[in-house]
C-alpha positions as CSV (number, residue, x, y, z in Angstrom):
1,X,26.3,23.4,-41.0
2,X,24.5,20.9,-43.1
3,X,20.7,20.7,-41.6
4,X,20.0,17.8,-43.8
5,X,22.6,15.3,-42.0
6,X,22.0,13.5,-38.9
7,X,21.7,15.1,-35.9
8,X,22.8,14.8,-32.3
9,X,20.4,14.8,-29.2
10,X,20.7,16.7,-26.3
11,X,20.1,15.7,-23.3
12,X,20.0,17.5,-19.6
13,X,20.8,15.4,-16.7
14,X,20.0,15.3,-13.2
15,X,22.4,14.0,-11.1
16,X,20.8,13.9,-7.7
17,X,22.1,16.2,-4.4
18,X,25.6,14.4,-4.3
19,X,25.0,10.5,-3.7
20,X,26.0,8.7,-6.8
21,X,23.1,6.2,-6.2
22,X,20.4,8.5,-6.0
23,X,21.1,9.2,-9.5
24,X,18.5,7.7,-11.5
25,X,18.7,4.2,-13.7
26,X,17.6,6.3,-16.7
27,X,20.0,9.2,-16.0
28,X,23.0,6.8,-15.3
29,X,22.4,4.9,-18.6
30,X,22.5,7.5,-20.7
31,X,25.6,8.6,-19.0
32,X,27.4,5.9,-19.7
33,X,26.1,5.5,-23.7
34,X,26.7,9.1,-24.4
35,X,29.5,10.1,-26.8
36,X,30.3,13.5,-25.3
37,X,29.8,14.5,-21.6
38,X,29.9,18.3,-20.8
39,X,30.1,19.6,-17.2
40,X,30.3,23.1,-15.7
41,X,33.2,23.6,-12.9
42,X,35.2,26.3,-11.2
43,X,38.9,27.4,-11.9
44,X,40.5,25.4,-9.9
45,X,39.3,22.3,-12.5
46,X,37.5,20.3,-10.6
47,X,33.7,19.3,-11.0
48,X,31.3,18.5,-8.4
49,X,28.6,17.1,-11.4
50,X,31.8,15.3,-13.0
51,X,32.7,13.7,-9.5
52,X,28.7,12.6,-8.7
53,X,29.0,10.9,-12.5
54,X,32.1,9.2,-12.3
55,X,31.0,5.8,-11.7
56,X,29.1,5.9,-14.5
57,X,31.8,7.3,-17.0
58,X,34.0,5.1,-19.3
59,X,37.1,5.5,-21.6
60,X,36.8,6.9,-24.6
61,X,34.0,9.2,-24.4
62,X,34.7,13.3,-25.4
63,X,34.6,15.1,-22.2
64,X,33.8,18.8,-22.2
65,X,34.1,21.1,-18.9
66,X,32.9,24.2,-19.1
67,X,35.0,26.3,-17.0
68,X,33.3,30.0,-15.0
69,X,36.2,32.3,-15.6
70,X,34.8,34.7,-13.0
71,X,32.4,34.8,-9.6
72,X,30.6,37.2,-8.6
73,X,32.7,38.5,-6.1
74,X,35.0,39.7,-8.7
75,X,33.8,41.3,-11.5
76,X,31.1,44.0,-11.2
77,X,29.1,42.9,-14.6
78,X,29.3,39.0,-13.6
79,X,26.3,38.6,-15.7
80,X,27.3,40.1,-19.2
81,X,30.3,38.0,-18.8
82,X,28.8,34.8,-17.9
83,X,26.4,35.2,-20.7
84,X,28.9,35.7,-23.1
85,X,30.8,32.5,-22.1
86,X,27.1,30.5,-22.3
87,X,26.7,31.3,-25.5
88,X,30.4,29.8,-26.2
89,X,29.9,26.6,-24.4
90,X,26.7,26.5,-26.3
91,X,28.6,26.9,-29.5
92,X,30.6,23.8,-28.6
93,X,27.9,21.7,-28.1
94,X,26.0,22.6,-31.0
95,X,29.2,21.4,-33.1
96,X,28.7,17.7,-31.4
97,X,25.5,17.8,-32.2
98,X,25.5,19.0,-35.7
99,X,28.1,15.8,-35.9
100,X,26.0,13.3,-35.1
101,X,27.1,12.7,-31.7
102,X,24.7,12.7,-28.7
103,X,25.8,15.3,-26.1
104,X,24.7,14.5,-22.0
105,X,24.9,17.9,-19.8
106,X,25.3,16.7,-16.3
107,X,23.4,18.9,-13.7
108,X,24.2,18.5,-9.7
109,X,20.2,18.2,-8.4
110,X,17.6,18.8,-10.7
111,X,18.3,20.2,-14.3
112,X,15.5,22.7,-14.2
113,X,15.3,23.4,-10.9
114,X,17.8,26.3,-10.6
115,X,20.5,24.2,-12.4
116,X,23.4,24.9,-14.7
117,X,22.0,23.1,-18.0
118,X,19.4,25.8,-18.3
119,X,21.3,28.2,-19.9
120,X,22.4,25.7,-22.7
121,X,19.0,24.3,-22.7
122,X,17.6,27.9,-23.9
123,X,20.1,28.2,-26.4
124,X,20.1,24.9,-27.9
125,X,16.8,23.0,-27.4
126,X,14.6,24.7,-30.6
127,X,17.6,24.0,-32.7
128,X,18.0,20.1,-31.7
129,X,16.0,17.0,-30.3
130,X,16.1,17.9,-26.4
131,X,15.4,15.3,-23.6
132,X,15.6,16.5,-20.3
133,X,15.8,13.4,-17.1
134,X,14.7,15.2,-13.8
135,X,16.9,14.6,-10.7
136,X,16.4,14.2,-6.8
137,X,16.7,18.4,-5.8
138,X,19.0,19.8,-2.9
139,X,16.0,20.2,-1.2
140,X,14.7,16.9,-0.9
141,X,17.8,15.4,-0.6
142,X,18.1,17.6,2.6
143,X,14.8,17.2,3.8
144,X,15.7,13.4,3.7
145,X,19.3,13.8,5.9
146,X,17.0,15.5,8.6
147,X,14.3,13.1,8.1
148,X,11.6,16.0,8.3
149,X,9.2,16.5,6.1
150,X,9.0,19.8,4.0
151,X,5.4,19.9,4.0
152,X,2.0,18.0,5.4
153,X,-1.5,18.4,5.0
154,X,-2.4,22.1,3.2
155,X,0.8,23.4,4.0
156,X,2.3,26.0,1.7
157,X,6.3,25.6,0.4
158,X,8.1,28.2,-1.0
159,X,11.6,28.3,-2.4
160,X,13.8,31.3,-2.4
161,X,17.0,32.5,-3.5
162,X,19.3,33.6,-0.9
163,X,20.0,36.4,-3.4
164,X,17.0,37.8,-3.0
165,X,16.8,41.3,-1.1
166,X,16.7,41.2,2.8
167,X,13.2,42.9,3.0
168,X,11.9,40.5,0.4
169,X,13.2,37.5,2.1
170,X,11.6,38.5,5.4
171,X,8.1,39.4,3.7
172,X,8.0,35.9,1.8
173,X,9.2,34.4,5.0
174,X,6.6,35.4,7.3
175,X,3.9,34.5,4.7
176,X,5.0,30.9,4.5
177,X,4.7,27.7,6.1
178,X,7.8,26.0,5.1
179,X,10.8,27.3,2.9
180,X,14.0,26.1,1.2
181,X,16.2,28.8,0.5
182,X,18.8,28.3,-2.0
183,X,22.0,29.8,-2.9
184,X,23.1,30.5,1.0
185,X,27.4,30.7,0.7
186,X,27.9,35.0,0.8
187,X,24.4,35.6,1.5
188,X,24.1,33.7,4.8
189,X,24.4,36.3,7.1
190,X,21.4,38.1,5.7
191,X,19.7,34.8,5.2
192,X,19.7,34.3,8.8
193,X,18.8,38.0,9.5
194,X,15.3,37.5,7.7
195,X,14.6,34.4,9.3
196,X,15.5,36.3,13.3
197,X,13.0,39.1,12.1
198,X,10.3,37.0,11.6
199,X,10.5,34.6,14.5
200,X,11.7,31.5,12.1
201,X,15.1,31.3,13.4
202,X,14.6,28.7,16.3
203,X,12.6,26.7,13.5
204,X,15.2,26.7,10.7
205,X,18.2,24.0,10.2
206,X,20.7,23.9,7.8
207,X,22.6,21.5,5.6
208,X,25.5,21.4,3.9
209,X,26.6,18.9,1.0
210,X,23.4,17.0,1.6
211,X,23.7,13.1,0.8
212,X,27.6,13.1,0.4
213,X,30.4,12.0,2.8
214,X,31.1,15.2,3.8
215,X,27.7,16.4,5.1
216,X,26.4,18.9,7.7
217,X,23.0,19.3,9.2
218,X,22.6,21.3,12.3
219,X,20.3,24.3,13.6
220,X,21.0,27.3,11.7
221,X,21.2,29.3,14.4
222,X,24.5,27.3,15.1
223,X,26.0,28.2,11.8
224,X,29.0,30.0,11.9
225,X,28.5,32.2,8.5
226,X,32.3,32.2,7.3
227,X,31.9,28.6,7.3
228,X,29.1,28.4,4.6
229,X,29.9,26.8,1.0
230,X,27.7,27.8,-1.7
231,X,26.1,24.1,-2.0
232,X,24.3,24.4,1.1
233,X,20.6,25.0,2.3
234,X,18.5,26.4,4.8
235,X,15.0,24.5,5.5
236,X,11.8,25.9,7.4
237,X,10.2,21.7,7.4
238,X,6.5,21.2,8.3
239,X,5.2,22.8,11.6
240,X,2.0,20.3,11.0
241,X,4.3,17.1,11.4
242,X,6.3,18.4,14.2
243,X,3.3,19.6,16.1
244,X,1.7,16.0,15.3
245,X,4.8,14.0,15.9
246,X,4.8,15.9,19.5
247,X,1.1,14.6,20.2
248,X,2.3,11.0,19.1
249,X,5.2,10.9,21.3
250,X,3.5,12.5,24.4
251,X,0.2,9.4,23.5
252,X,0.5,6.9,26.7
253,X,0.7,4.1,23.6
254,X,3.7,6.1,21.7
255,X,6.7,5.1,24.1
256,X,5.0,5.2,27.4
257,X,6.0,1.6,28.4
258,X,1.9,0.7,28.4
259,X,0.9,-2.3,26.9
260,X,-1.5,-1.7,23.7
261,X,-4.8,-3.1,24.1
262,X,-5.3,-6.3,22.5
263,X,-8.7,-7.8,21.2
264,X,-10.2,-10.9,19.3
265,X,-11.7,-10.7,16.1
266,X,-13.5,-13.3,14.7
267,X,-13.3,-13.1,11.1
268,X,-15.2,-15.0,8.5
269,X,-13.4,-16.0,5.7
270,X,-15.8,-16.8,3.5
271,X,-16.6,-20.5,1.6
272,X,-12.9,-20.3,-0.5
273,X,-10.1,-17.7,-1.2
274,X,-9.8,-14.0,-1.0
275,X,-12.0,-13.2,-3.6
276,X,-15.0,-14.3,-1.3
277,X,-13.4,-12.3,1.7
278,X,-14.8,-8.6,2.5
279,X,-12.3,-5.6,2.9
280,X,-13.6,-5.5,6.4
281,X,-12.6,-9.2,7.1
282,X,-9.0,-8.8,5.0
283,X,-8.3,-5.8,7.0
284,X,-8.7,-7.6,10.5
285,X,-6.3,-10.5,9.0
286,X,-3.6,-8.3,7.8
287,X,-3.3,-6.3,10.9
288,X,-3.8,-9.0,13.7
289,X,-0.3,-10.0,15.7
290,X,-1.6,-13.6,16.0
291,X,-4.1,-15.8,14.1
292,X,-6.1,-19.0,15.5
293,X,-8.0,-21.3,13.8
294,X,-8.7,-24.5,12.3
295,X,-5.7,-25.7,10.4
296,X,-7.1,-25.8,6.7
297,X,-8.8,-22.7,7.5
298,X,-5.3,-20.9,8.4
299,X,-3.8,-22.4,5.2
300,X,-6.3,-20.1,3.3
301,X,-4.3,-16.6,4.4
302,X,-1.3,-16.0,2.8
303,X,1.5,-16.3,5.4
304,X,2.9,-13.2,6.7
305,X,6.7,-13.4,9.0
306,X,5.1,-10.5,10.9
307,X,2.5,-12.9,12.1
308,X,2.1,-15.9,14.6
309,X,0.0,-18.8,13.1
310,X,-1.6,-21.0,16.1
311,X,-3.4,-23.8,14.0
312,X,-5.7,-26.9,15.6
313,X,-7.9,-29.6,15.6
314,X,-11.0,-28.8,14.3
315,X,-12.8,-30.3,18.0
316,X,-11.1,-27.9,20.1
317,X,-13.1,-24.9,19.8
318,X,-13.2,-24.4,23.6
319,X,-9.4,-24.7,24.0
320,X,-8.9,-22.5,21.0
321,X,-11.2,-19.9,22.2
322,X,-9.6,-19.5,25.4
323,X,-6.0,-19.2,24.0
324,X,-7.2,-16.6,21.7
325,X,-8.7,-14.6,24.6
326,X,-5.4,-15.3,26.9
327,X,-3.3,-14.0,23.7
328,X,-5.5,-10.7,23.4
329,X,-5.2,-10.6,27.3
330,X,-1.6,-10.0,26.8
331,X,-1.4,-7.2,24.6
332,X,-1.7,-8.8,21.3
333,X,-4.3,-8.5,18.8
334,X,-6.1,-11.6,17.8
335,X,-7.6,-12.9,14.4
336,X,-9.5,-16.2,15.2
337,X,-10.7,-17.3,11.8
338,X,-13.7,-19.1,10.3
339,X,-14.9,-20.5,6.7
340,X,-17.7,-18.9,5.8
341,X,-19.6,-16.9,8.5
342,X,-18.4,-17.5,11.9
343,X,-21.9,-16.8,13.5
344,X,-23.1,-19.8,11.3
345,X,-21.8,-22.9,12.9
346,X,-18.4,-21.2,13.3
347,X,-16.1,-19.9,16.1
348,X,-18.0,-16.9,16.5
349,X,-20.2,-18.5,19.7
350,X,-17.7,-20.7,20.8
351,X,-15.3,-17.2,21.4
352,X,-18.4,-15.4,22.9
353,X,-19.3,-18.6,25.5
354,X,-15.7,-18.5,26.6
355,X,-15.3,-14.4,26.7
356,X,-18.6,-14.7,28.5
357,X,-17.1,-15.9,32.2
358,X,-15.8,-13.0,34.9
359,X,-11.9,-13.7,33.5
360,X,-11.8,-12.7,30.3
361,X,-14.7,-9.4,31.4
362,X,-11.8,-7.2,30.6
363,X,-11.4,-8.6,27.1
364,X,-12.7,-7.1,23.8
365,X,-14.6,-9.3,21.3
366,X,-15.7,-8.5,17.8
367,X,-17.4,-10.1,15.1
368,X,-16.7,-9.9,11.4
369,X,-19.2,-11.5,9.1
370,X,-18.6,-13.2,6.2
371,X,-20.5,-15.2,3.1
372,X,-21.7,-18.1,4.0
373,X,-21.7,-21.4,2.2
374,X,-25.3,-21.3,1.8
375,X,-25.2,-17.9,-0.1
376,X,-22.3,-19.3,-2.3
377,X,-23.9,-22.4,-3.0
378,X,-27.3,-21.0,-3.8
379,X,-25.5,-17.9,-6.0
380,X,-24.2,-20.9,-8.3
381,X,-27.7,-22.2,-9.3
382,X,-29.9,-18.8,-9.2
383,X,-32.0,-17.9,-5.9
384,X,-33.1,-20.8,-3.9
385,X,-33.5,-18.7,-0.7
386,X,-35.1,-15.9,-2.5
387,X,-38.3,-16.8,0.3
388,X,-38.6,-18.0,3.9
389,X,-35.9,-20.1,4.2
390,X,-34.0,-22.3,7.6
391,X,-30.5,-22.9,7.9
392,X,-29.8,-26.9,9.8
393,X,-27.0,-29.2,10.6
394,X,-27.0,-32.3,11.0
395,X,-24.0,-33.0,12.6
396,X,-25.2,-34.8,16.0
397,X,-22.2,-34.3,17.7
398,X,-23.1,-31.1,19.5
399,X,-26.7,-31.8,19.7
400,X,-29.1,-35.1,19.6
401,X,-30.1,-37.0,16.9
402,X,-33.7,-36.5,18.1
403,X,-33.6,-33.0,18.1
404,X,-32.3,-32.4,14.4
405,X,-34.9,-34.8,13.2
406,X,-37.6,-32.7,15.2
407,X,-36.1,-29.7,13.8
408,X,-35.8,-31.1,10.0
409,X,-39.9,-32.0,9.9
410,X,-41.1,-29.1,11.4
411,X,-38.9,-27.0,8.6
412,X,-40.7,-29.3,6.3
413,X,-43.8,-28.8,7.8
414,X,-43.8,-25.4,7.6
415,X,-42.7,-25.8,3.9
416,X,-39.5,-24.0,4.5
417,X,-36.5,-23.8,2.1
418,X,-33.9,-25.7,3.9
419,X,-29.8,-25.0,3.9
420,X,-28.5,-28.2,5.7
421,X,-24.8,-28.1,7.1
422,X,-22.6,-30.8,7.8
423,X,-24.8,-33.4,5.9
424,X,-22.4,-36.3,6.4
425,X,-18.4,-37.2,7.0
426,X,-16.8,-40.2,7.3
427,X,-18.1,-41.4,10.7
428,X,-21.5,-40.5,9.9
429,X,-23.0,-42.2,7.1
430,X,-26.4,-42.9,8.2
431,X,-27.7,-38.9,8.5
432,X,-28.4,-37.7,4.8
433,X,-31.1,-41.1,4.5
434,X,-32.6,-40.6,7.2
435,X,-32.8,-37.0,6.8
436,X,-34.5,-37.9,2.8
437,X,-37.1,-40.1,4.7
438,X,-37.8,-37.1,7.2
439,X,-38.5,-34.8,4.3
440,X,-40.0,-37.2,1.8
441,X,-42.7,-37.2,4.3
442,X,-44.0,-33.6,3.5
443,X,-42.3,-32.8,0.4
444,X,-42.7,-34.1,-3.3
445,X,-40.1,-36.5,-4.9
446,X,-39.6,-34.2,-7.3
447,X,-38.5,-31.4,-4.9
448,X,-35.3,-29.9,-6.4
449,X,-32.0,-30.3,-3.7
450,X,-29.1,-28.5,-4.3
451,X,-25.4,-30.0,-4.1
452,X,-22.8,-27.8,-3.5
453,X,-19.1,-28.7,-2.6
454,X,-15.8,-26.8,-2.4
455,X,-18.0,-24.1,-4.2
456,X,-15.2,-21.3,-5.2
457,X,-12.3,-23.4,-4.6
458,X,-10.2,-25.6,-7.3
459,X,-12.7,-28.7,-6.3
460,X,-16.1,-27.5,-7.1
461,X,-18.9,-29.1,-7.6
462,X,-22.4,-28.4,-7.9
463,X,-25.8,-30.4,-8.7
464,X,-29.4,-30.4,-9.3
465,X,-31.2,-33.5,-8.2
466,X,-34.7,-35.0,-7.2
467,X,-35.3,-35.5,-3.6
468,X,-36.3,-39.2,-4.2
469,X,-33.0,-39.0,-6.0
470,X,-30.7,-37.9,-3.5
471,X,-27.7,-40.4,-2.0
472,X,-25.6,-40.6,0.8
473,X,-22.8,-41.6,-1.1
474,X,-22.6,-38.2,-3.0
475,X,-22.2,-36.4,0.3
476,X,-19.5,-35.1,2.7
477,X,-18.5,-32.2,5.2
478,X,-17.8,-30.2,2.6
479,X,-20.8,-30.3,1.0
480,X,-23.6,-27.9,1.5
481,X,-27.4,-29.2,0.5
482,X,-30.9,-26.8,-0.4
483,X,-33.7,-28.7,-0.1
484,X,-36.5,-26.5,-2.2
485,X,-39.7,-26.1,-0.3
486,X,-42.8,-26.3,-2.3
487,X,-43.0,-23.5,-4.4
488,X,-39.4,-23.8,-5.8
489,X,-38.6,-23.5,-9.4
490,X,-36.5,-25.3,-12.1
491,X,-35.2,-24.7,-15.4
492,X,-33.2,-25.8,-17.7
493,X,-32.0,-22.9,-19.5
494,X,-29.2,-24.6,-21.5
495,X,-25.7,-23.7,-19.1
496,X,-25.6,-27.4,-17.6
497,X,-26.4,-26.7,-14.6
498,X,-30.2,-25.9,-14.1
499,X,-31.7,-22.9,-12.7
500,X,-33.3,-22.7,-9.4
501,X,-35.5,-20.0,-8.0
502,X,-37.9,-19.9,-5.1
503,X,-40.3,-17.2,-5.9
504,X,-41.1,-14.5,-3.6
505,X,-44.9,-14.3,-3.1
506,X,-46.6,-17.3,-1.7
507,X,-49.9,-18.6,-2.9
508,X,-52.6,-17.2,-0.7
């Protein structure tokens, strides 16, 4: 052999329990690229690993089957005489290898998992780059056709060899939570012995040929034993998930024909996209049946098929209230959305007014909060509500004109810091002047006011202006102003936008 030429790699591969597609994309690849595929199979010629492969096989490639020339059932020194032929088949691959030419072992299930490439894997993989590409196991593959699960919480699996001795298999047995045993064909009967002597029998099931056409999975104590192959299994799965699964189904909610319980949340969005929005409030979105709201507001969670969207005009909040209750009265579980905080101007007491009357007693209502417009807006210019501060609005369409102005002078009285909602819209122009003369009154020209508008979505817009500066025309519903009170604080400090603090102590 000539250790300075190029050498071949080896590489063990998993083929999966039986399914040709639950073969991986890795393992099927290198399949198909290889050179020289080598497979183990019985006298009669025919492969199991070769027929999972198949698909993936193509002309021209050196195959190599490794034929057993004995079983254990006849020959009293099976394992001498396997070894010997090992170490043959080994010899065969090595002379690929030292060739150049990649060699691909297939192996049924896992290839170190009580597979058939070990044995050339400890003979060859110190003498040549070795790559091994784990399969699905027999196990799993069998805990998938009974949809059971091997194992939950702290539970302990073990795997076995049917070989093992009867007492063994009984004392491991009873010491386990769950168990795959392995190797069943001939040693069924005592298999099933072991698992009668410690009380497991009822629990266990059996498969046969797991993910293939010609499957079997059925109580074990139903297994006739002359009718048991060698690629078969026995499975103890979890006690934990069928003890659980039990309580679910028995739950009036789990199949019972009762209606679930359905509530309204009102969620608060927050001033713009999801980066403003709190787990809390996301996770009330993503599991509600049915969202209501204003439709820009909807437009601002991602759609979802699952979900029904029930959009409307923003002057409905009566009507939309009461649907959402009528919806959660049915069963369903409600998301009724606001920008921002919905305590703060929002749906929040329009739902609570409405759930308030003897019909909807019966109903649940919650409240998620949210950022508000005014935090937003004052986190883009420093901390103008770092003292005593009032949150307005000066939309009069709820309330009169006459109160808000009250309201407005005797926060500028007080020398309040002053968030002011809905400043202005198209059909009302006149608000924001009137509201400048108000605070004009008791506040310096030189007061700062904050603009804020569309602050975190694609449209923002924020500035720093005198009071005596301020103008109507610079302002819609979408902007949010902060009139400073008296002790508030400017500076310039060289980002474009100016700095504004209100300080925390107050001059005595």
């Amino acid at each position: 052999m000539d250790s300075a030429g190029p050498r071949g790699r080896l590489f063990g591969v998993g083929l999966g329990p039986g399914d040709p597609e639950l073969m991986t994309v890795k393992a099927a690849r290198l399949i198909s690229a290889a050179p020289v595929v080598a497979y183990h199979s019985a006298r009669h010629g025919r492969s199991i690993a070769r027929s999972i492969a198949a698909p993936y096989l193509r002309a021209g490639q050196i195959e190599e089957a490794f034929v057993y020339p004995v079983t254990t059932e006849d020959t009293a020194d099976y394992r001498t005489v396997i070894e010997e032929h090992y170490d043959a088949w080994a010899a065969r691959l090595a002379a690929h290898l030292d060739a150049g030419r990649d060699v691909v072992v297939l192996c049924e299930g896992d290839p170190l998992f009580y597979g058939s490439y070990m044995h050339m894997h400890k003979r060859l993989s110190q003498r040549y780059p070795t790559e091994v590409v784990p399969g699905v196991t027999s196990m799993a593959g069998a805990a998938a056709v009974l949809g059971r699960p091997l194992v939950e919480r702290d539970e302990v699996l073990t795997v076995l060899p049917g070989t093992l001795p009867a007492d063994i298999l009984a004392e491991r047995l009873a010491a386990t939570d769950s168990a795959a045993i392995m190797k069943l064909g001939r040693t069924f009967g005592k298999v099933r012995d072991a698992l009668a002597r410690t009380g497991r029998l009822d629990q266990a099931w059996y498969v046969e040929r797991a993910t293939t056409d010609k499957e079997r999975a059925v109580p074990l104590a139903d297994v006739d034993p002359a009718t048991v192959p060698y690629f078969s299994i026995a499975l103890l799965p979890s006690r934990v998930h069928d003890e659980t699964a039990a309580a679910l189904r028995a739950a009036p909610s789990a199949g019972s024909g009762t209606a679930p319980a359905g509530e309204v949340v009102v969620v608060g969005l927050g001033p713009a996209g999801r980066d403003w929005l709190t787990p809390e409030a996301l996770a009330a979105v993503e599991a509600a049946d049915d969202l209501v709201g204003y439709g820009p507001y909807l437009d601002r969670v991602p759609a979802n098929p699952r979900q029904r969207r029930h959009a409307s005009d923003n002057r409905v909040e009566t009507e939309r209230a009461e649907f959402a209750l009528a919806l959660a009265r049915d069963g369903r579980r409600v998301a009724v959305v606001s920008s921002g905080d919905p305590g703060v101007f929002a749906m929040a007491a329009a739902v609570l007014e409405v759930a308030a009357e003897p019909r909807w007693k019966d109903v649940p209502v919650r409240v998620l909060p949210g950022l508000t417009a005014a935090q937003a807006v004052a986190s883009r210019v420093g901390a103008p509500l770092g003292h005593d501060f009032c949150v307005l609005s000066l939309s009069d369409r709820l309330k009169p004109w006459e109160v808000i102005a009250a309201r407005l002078e005797a926060a500028a009285k007080a020398d309040l810091v002053i968030a002011i909602y809905n400043p202005g819209s198209k059909s009302r122009t006149w608000q924001v002047e009137a509201a400048r003369g108000l605070l004009l009154a008791h506040r310096s020209p030189d007061t700062p006011v904050v603009l804020g508008r569309d602050v975190g979505g694609a449209g923002e817009r924020v500035r720093v202006v005198r009071l005596a500066d301020l103008r109507p025309g610079e302002v819609d519903m979408r902007t949010l102003l902060i009139v400073g009170s008296s002790q508030t604080r400017l500076q310039d400090r060289g980002t474009g936008t100016p700095v504004v603090w209100t300080p925390r102590r107050y001059p005595a």
